[in-house]
N, C-alpha and C positions, 0 to 999 in steps of 0.2 A: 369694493371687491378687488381683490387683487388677480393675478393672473391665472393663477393656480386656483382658482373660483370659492375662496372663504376670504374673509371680510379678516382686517387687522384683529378684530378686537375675539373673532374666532380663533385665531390663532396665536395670540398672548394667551387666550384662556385656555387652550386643550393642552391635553395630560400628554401629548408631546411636547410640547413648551415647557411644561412645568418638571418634566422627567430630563431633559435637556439643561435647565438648570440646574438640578439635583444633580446630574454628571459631573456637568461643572464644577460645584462647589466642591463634590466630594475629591475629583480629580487634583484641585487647586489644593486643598488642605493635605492632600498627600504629597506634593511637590513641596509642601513648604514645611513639611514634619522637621527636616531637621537644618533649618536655615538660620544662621543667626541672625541676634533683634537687628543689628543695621540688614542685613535681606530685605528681614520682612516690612523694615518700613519703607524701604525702595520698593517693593512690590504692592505696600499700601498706598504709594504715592503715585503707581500704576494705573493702580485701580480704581480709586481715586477720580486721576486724570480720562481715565474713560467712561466714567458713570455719568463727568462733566461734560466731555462730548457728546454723549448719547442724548445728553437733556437736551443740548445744542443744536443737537439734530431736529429733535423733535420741537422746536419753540421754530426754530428758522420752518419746519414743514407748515407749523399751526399760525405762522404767520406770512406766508406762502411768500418768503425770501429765498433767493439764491444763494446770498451769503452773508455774512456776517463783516466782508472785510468791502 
């Protein structure tokens, strides 16, 4: 349980998480309506690059490291 008293896996599943990334995505695809293709591959390589640290995060937690380096 975290501090705010619901458990991770309550709060990856409730329909403000899920509404929160719905913002997201839709927010993102409006920024990027009229970017040209080199933008949008800088912004895929963003994105990308953050999905890869998020894994990062979460392997370093599931293997109760401090760091990687």
């Amino acid at each position: 349980m975290n501090g705010f008293g619901i458990t991770l896996d309550e709060n990856y599943a409730s329909d403000e998480f899920r509404d929160s990334f719905e913002w997201f995505y839709d927010t993102l695809d409006a920024l990027c309506e009229h970017k040209t293709e080199q933008e949008l591959e800088a912004v895929e390589d963003i994105f990308r690059r953050s999905v890869e640290f998020e894994y990062l995060f979460w392997d370093m937690a599931y293997k109760r490291q401090l760091s990687y380096f």
